[in-house]
C-alpha positions as MATLAB code, in Angstrom:
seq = 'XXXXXXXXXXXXXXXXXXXXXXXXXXXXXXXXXXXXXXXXXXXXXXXXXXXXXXXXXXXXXXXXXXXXXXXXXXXXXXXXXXXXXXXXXXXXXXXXXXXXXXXXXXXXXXXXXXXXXXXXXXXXXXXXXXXXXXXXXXXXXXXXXXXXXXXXXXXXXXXXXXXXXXXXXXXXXXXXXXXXXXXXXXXXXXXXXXXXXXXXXXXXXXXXXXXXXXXXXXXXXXXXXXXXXXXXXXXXXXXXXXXXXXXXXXXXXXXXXXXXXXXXXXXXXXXXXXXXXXXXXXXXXXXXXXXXXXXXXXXXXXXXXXXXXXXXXXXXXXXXXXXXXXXXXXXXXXXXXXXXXXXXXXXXXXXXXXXXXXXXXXXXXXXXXXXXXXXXXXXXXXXXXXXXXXXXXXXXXXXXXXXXXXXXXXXXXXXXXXXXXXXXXXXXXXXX';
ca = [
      78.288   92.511  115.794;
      76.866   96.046  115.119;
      79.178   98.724  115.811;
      78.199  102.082  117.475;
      77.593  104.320  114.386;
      78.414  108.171  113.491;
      81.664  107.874  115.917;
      84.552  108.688  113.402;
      87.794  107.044  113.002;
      90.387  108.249  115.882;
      93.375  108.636  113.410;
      96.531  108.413  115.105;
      95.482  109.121  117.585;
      94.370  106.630  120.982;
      90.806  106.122  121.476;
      89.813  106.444  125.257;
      86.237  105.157  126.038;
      85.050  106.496  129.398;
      82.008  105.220  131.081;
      80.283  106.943  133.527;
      79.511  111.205  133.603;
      79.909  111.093  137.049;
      81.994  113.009  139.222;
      85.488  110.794  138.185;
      84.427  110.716  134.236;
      83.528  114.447  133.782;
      87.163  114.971  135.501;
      89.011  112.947  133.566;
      87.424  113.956  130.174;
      87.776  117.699  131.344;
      91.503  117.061  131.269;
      92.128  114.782  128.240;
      92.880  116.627  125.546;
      91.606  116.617  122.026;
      95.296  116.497  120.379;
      96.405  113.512  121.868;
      93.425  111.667  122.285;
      89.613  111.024  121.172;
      87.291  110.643  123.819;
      84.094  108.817  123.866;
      81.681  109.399  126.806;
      79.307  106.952  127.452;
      76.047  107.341  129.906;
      72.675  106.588  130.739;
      71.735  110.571  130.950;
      72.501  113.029  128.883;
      73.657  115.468  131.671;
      75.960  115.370  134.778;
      74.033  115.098  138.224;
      75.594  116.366  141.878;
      74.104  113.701  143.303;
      74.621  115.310  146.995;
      71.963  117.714  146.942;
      69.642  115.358  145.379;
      67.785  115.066  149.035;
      66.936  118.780  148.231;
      65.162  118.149  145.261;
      62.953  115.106  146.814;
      62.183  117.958  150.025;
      61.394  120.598  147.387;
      64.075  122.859  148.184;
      65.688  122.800  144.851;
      64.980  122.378  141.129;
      66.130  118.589  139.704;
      67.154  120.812  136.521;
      69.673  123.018  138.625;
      72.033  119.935  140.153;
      72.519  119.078  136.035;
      74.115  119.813  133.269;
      73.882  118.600  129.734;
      77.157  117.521  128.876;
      76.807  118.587  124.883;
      77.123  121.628  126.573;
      79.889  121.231  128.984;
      81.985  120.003  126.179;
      80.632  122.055  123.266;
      83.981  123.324  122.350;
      85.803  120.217  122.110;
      86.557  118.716  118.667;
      87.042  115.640  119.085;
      84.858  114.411  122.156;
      81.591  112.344  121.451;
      78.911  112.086  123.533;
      76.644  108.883  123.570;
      73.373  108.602  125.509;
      72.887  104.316  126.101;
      74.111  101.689  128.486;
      77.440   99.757  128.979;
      76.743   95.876  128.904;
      79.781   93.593  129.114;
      83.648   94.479  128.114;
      85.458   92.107  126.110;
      89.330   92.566  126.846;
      90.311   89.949  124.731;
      89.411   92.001  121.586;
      89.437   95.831  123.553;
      85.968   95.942  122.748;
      82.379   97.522  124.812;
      79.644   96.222  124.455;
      76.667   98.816  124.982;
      72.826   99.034  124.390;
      73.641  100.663  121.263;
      75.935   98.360  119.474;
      79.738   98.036  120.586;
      82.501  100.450  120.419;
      86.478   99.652  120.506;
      89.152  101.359  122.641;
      92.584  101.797  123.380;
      91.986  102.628  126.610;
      88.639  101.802  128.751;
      87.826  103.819  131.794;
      84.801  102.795  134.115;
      83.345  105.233  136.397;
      79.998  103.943  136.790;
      79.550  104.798  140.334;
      77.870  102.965  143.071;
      73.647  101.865  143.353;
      71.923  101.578  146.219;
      72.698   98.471  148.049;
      69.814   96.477  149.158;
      72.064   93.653  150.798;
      69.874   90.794  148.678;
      66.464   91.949  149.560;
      64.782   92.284  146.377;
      61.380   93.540  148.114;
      63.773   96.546  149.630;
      64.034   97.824  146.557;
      60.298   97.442  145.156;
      59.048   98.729  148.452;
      61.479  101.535  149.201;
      62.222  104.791  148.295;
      66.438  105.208  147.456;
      68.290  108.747  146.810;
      70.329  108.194  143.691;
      68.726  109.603  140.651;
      67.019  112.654  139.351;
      63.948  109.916  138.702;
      64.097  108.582  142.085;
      64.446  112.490  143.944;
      61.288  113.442  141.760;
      59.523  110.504  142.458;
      60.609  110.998  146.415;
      58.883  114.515  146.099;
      55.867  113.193  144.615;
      55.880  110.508  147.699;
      56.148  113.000  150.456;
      53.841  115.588  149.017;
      51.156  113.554  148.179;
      51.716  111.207  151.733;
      50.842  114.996  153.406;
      47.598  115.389  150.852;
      46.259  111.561  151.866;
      46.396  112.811  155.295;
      44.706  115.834  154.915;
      41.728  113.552  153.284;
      41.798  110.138  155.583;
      39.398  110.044  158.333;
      40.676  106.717  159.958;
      43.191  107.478  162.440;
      45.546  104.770  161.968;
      46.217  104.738  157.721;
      46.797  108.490  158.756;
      49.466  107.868  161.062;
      51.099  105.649  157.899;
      51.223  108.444  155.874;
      52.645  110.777  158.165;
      55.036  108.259  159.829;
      58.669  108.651  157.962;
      61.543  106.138  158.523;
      64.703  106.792  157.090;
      67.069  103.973  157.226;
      70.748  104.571  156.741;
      72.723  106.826  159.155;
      75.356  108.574  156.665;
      75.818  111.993  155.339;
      72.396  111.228  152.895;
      70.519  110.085  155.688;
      70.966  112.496  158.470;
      70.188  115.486  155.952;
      67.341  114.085  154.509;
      65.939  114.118  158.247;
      66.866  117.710  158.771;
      65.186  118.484  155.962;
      61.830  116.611  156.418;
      62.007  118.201  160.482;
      62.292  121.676  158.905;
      59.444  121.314  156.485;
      57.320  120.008  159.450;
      58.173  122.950  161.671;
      58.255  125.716  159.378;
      56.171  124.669  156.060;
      54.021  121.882  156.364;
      51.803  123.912  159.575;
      50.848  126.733  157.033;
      50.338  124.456  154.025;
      47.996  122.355  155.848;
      46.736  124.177  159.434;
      43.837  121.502  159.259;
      46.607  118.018  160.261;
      47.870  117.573  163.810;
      51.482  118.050  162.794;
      52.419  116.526  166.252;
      50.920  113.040  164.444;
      54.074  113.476  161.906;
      57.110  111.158  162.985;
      60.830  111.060  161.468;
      62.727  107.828  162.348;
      66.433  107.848  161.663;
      67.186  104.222  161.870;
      70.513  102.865  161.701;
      72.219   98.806  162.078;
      75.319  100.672  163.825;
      76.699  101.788  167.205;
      76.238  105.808  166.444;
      75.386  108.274  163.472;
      77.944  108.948  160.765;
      80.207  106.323  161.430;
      83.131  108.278  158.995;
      82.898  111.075  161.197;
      84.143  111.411  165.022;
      82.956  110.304  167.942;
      82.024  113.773  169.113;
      80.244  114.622  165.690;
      78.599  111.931  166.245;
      77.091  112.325  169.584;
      76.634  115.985  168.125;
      74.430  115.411  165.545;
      72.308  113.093  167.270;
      71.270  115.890  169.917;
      70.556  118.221  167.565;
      68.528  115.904  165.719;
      66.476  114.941  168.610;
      66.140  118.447  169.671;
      64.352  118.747  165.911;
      62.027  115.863  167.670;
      64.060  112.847  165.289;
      63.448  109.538  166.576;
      67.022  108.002  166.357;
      66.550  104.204  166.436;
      70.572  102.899  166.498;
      72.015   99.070  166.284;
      68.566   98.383  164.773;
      68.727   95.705  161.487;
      65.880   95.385  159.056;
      64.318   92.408  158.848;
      61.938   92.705  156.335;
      59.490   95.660  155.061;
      55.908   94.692  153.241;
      54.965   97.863  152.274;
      53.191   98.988  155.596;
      55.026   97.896  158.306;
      58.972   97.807  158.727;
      60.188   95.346  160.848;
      63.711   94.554  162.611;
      65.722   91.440  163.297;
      64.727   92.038  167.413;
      61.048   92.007  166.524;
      60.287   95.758  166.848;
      57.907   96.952  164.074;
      57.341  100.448  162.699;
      53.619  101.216  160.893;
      54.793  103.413  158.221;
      54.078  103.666  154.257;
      56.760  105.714  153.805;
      60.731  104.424  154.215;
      63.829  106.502  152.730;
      66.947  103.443  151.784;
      69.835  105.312  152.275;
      71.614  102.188  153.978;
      74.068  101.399  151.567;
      75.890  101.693  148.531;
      77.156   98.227  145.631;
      79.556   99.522  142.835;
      78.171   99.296  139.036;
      80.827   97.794  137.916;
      80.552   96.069  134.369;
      80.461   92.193  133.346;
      83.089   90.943  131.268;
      85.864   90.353  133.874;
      87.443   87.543  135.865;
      86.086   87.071  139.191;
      89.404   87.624  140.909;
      89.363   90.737  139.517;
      86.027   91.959  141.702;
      86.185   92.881  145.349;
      84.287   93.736  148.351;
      81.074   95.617  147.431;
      81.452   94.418  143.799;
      83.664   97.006  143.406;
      86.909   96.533  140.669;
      90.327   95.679  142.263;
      92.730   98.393  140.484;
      96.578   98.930  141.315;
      98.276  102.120  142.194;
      97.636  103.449  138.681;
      94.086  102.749  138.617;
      94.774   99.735  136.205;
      92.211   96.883  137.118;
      93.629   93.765  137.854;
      95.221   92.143  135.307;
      94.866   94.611  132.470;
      97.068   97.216  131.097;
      94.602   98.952  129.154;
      91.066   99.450  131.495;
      91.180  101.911  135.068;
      88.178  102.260  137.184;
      87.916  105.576  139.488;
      85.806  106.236  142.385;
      83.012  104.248  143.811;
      83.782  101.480  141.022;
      87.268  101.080  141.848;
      89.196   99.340  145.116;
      92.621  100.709  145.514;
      93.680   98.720  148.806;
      96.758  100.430  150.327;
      98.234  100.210  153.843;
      96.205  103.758  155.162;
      93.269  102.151  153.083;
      93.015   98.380  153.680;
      89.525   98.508  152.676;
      89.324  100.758  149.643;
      88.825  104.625  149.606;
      85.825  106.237  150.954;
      83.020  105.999  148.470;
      82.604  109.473  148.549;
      83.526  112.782  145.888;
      87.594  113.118  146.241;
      88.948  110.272  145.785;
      87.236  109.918  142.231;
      88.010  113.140  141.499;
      91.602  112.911  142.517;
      92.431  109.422  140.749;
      90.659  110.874  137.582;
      93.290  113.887  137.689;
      96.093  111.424  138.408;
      94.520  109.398  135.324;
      94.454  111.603  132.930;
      97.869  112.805  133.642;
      99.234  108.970  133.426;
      97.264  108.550  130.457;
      99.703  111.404  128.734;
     102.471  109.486  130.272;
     101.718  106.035  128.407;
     101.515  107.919  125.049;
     104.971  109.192  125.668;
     106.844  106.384  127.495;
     107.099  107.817  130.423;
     106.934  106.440  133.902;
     103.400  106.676  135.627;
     102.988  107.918  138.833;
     100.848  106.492  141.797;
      98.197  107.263  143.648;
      98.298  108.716  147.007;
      94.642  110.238  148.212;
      94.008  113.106  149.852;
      91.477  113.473  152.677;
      90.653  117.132  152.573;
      87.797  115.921  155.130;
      84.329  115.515  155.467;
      81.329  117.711  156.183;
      77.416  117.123  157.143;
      74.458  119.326  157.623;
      71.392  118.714  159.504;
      69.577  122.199  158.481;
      69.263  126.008  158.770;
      72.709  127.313  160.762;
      73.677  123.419  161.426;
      76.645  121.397  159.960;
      79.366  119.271  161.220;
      82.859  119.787  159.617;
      86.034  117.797  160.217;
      89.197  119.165  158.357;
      92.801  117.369  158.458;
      92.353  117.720  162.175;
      90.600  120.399  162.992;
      86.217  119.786  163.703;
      83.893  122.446  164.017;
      80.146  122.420  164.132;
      77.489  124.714  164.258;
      76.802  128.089  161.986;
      80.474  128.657  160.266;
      80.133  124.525  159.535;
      77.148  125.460  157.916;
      78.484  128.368  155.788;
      81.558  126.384  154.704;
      79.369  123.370  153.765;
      77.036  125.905  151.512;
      79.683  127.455  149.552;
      81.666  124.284  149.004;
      78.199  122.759  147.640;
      77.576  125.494  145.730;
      81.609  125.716  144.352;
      81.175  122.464  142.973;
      78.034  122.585  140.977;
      78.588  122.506  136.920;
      77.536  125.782  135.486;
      77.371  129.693  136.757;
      73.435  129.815  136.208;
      72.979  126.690  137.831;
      74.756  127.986  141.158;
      72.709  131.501  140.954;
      69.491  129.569  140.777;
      70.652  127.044  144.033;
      72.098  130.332  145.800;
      69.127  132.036  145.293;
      66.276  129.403  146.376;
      68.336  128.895  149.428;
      68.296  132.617  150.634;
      64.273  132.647  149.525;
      64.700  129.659  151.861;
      66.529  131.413  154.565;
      64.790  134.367  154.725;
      60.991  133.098  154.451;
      61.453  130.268  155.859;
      59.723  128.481  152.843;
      60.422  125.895  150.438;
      58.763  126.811  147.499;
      58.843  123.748  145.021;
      56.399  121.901  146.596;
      54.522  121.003  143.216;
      53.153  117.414  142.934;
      53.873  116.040  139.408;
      53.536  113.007  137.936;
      54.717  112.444  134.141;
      51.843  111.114  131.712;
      52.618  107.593  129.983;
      51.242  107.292  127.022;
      50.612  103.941  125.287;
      52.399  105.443  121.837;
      55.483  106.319  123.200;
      58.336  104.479  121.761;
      60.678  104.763  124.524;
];
């Protein structure tokens, strides 16, 4: 058994192995302290991603380098927090031991925050054939996709491999989905006609495609029905209560037969929890997701929580989980860490009760949807709230300067100006 090197001996002090920089982990080691406890972050980046403006990046409105932060940095002041780049395998509870792609590390206490993947319902081909919104790596590659879809266009002379490239379906009818439209309609009304005045832009199609009954399903009725219009008044083809069948890498086709000619498909459809081997089975639930108690604690142990999209907290306002969205991990990571002090001490824990400060959606320029313990608004102040809550919650002063200031270049010029095709070089030597 090799043993994850250069991580010093904890003392007296407990050990507290977090896995997962996401949104719940970079909480929850934010509030640990370095007297009580050591903490060991584990993750497959070295950097913390705000994985909802990722759409921006693959649409060239933002940099992929100003939604992260390198975490050696975020905790550069901390002395006794390690940071290690690799991947969790399989936990061993038996022996409170990780197994990672680095050797294996003990703990005292294990917390999983791992997130959610795309979920591809079993379709393997989905997710060779389609292009998902969850990484840095799949954003750049999205940008490369769209740019270089617009410069195949500009140099095919058959009619119908041109309307492929320029034919975009998005599949999925959430938050993800309906801004990644927006932002593909805006680029073809106010970009794309100066970059390339030689394409009938009319020949470009957007498909919003979704299995269900109306457009962000979390959201009202009304917002709904809202966002919709305006989408259609952007000239979005919404396609509802329509199931893919099957896609083959040129034409998408749905369970009633209809077929869409398109090389180009966004998955935003779905979301399966990462949650980590090692486990009994009755200890998984719906969406793969971990079964936890009031305190986090996943079934059956006393000794490993899992937060946010990993974890599924069933409670009578909740009977199917919390929403896999922002709050909830960050509010059971702040309960966490504050139980966490509690255990060291004896003291009683204290349970969870979420939050729901709301939810909020933008199509585009002076458009949003905002819902708000009660209250729903839409239009330009929706907009404005949903910009400087974005930009509140980014990691880092310079990184919210450079994201304010691209979008007011945006606003003003009506430009995107990150429209750069590049593609890494792989070279045959490279060890990695």
């Amino acid at each position: 058994m090799e043993t994850m090197s250069n991580i010093p001996g904890k003392g007296t002090k407990k050990r507290v192995v977090i896995v997962g920089g996401g949104f719940g982990g970079l909480k929850l080691a934010r509030k640990l302290n370095d007297r009580d406890f050591q903490v060991v972050l584990l993750d497959r980046n070295n950097y913390h991603l705000f994985q909802p403006l990722l759409y921006q990046v693959a649409t060239s409105g933002i940099e992929p380098s100003a939604i992260s932060f390198p975490f050696r940095k975020i905790f550069k002041n901390r002395h006794d927090f390690h940071v290690r780049m690799c991947t969790a395998e399989k936990v061993v509870p038996a022996e409170n031991r990780l197994e990672t792609s680095i050797g294996d590390i003990s703990y005292d206490y294990l917390v999983i925050a791992t997130g959610a993947g795309t979920n591809f319902f079993g379709d393997q081909s989905l997710a060779e054939r389609t292009m998902q919104l969850k990484t840095t790596s799949d954003a750049l590659f999205n940008r490369n996709r769209v740019i270089e879809s617009f410069e195949k266009s500009l140099n095919c002379s058959d009619a119908e491999t041109r309307k492929r490239w320029l034919t975009f379906v998005i599949v999925g009818g959430g938050a993800t989905g309906i801004e990644l439209a927006g932002a593909l309609a805006e680029m073809r009304e106010f970009v794309l006609p100066k970059d390339y005045p030689e394409l009938d832009w009319g020949e470009m199609r957007i498909l919003l495609v979704d299995a269900g009954e109306r457009l962000l399903s979390a959201f009202s009725v009304k917002s709904s029905e809202e966002v919709a219009r305006n989408l259609e008044r952007m000239h979005v083809e919404v396609l509802l209560k329509k199931l893919v069948k099957e896609y083959d890498g040129e034409k998408l086709t749905f369970v009633d037969g209809e077929q869409v000619v398109t090389n180009n498909v966004f998955w935003v459809a779905g979301v399966k929890a990462n949650s980590l081997e090692g486990f009994p089975q009755e200890a998984y639930g719906r969406g793969n997701r971990l079964l936890v108690d009031e305190f986090s604690r996943v079934k059956g142990m006393a000794d490993v929580f899992a937060l946010g999209d990993t974890a599924l907290m069933i409670t009578k306002d909740y009977p199917n989980g919390h929403p896999q969205v922002v709050q909830p991990s960050i509010q059971q990571a702040r309960l966490l860490a504050k139980n966490l002090r509690c255990m060291i001490k004896g003291k009683p824990l204290h349970t969870f009760k979420y939050v729901n400060r709301g939810s909020m959606a933008t199509i585009g320029r002076n458009d949003a949807v905002a819902e708000l313990t009660g209250i729903r608004f839409s239009g330009f102040f929706a907009w404005l709230l949903w910009l400087l809550v974005h930009l509140m919650s980014i990691v880092g002063v310079k990184n919210r300067m450079f994201i304010f200031i691209n979008w007011m270049w945006s606003y003003v010029t009506y430009d995107q100006s990150l429209r750069l095709l590049i593609k890494p070089e792989i070279k045959k030597s490279d060890p990695f």
